[in-house]
C-alpha positions as CSV (number, residue, x, y, z in Angstrom):
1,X,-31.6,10.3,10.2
2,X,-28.8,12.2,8.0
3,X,-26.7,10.7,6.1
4,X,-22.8,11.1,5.5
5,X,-22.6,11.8,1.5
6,X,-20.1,9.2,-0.4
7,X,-18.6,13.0,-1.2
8,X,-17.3,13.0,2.2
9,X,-15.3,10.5,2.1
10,X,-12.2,11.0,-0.1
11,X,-9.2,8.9,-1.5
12,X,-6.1,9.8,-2.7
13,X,-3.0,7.9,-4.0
14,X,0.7,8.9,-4.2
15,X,1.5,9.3,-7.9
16,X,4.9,10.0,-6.8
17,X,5.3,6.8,-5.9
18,X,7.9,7.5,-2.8
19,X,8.1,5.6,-0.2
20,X,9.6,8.1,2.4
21,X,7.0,10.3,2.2
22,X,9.0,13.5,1.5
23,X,8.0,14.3,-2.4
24,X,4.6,13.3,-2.3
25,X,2.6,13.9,-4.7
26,X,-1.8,13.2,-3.8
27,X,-3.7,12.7,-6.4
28,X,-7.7,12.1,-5.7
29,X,-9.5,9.1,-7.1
30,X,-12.6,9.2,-8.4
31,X,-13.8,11.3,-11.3
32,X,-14.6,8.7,-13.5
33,X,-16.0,6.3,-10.6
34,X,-19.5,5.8,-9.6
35,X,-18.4,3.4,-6.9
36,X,-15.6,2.7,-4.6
37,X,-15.1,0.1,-1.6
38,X,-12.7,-0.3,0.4
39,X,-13.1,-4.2,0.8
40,X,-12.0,-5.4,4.4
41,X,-11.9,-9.4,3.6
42,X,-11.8,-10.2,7.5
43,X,-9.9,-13.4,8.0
44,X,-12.7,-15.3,10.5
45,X,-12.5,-18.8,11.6
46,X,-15.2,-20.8,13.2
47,X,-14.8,-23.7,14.7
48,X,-17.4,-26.2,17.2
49,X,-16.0,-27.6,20.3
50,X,-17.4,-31.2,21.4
51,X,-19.5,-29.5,23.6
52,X,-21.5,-27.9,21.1
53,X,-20.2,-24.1,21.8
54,X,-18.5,-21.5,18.7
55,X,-15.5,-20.3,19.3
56,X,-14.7,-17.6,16.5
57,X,-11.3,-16.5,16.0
58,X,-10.6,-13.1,14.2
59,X,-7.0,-12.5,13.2
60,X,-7.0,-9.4,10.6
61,X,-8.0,-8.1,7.4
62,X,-6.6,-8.3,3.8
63,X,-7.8,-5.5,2.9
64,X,-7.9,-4.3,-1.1
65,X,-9.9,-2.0,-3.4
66,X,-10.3,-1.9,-7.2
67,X,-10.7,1.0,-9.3
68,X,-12.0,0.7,-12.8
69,X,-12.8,2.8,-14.8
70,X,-9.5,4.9,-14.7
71,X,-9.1,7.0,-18.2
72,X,-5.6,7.7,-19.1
73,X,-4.3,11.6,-19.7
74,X,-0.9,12.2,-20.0
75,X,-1.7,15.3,-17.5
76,X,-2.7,13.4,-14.6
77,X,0.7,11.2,-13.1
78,X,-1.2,8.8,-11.3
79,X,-2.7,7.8,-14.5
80,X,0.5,7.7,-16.5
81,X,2.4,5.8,-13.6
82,X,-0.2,3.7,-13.8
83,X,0.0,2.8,-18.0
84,X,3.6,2.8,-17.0
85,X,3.4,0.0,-14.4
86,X,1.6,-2.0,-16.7
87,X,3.2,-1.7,-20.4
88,X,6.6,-2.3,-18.1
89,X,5.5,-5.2,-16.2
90,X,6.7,-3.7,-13.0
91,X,6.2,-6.0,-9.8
92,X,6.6,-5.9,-6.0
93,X,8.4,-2.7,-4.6
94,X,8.1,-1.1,-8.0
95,X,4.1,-0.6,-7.6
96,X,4.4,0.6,-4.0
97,X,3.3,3.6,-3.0
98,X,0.9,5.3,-0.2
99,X,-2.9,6.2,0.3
100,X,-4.7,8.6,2.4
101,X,-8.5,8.4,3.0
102,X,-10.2,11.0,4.6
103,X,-13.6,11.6,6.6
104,X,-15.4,14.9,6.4
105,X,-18.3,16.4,8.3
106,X,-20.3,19.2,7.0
107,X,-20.9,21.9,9.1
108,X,-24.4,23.9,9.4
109,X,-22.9,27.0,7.3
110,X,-21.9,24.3,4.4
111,X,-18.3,24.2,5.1
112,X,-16.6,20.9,5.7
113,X,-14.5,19.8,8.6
114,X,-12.3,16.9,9.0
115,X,-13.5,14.1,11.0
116,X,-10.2,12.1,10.4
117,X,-8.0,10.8,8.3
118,X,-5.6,7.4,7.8
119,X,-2.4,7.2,5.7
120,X,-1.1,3.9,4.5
121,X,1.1,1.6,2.7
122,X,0.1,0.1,-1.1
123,X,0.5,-1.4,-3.4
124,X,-1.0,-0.3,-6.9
125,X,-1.5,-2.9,-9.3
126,X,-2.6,-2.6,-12.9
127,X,-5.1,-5.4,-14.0
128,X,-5.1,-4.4,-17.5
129,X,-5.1,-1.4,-20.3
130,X,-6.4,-0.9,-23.4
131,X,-10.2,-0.1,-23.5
132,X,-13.1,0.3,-25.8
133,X,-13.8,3.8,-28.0
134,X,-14.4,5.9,-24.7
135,X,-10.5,6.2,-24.1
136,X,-7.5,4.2,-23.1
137,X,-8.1,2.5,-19.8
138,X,-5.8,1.3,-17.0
139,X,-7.8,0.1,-14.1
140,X,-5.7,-0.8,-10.8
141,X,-6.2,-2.9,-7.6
142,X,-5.0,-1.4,-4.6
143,X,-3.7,-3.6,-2.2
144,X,-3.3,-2.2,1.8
145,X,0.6,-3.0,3.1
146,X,0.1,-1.8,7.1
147,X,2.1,0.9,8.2
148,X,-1.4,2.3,8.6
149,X,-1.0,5.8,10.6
150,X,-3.9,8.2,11.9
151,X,-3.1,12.6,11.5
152,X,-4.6,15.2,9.5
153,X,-4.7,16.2,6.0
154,X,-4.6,18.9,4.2
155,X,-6.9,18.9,0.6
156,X,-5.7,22.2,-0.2
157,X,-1.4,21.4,0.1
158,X,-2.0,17.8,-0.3
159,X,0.1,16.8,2.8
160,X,-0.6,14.6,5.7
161,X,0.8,14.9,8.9
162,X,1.2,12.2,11.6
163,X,-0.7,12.1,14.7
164,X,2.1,13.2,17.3
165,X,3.0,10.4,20.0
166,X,2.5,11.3,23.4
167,X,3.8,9.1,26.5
């Protein structure tokens, strides 16, 4: 059985930090990672009637990721937003931003295709900066807002385009 590369699935985060979508700016995550999740926290209750039979009740997700290590280079403006968030103190609206996560299939010549792709609603916390002697670090939670819309992206241009809506 083959399987699907970690490669092959890729994240990205606005580090323009707008809202409407128009100026975004994608930048990848993951360089200095050796492990991502995307952690789903399904919200599950379980209850027993008196006649001995489970009823399970599943009503969502709250769905957040971490990402640590992130280095810090004045080059990269997901990194800076990020040191900037944090030495500002910035809170609620001020951290949001979007995410796109793609899924790619390579093809038999080596190429890759995309199998699909997801654009959604953030919010990018800082958890703390500072670090030890291997650089200034300013890991981040990401925490998924909804708005969570299927379409296509492109690596090269860095823009995602909605699914269109058909009745």
């Amino acid at each position: 059985m083959a399987r699907t590369v970690r490669k092959l699935l890729a994240h990205w985060v606005d580090a323009a930090f707008d809202t409407t979508y128009e100026a975004t700016n994608y930048q990848q995550i993951g360089a200095d990672l050796t492990e991502f999740n995307i952690e789903l926290n399904p919200q599950v209750e379980t209850s027993q009637n008196i006649l001995g039979e489970n009823s399970v009740k599943h009503t969502g997700y709250e769905t957040s990721s971490s990402v640590s290590p992130v280095y810090h280079d004045f080059k990269k403006a997901l990194e800076s937003k990020m040191l900037e968030l944090a030495m500002a103190r910035k809170t609620g609206d001020q951290c949001k931003t979007s995410y796109v996560e793609a899924l790619y299939e390579e093809q038999e010549n080596g190429s890759f295709k995309l199998h699909s792709a997801y654009r959604e609603d953030v919010l990018c916390i800082p958890t703390s900066y500072g670090g030890d002697t291997a650089g200034v670090q300013v890991p981040f939670d990401i925490h998924y807002c909804g708005n969570r819309t299927k379409g296509t992206f492109d690596k090269e241009t860095k823009k995602f385009t909605p699914e269109t809506q058909t009745a």
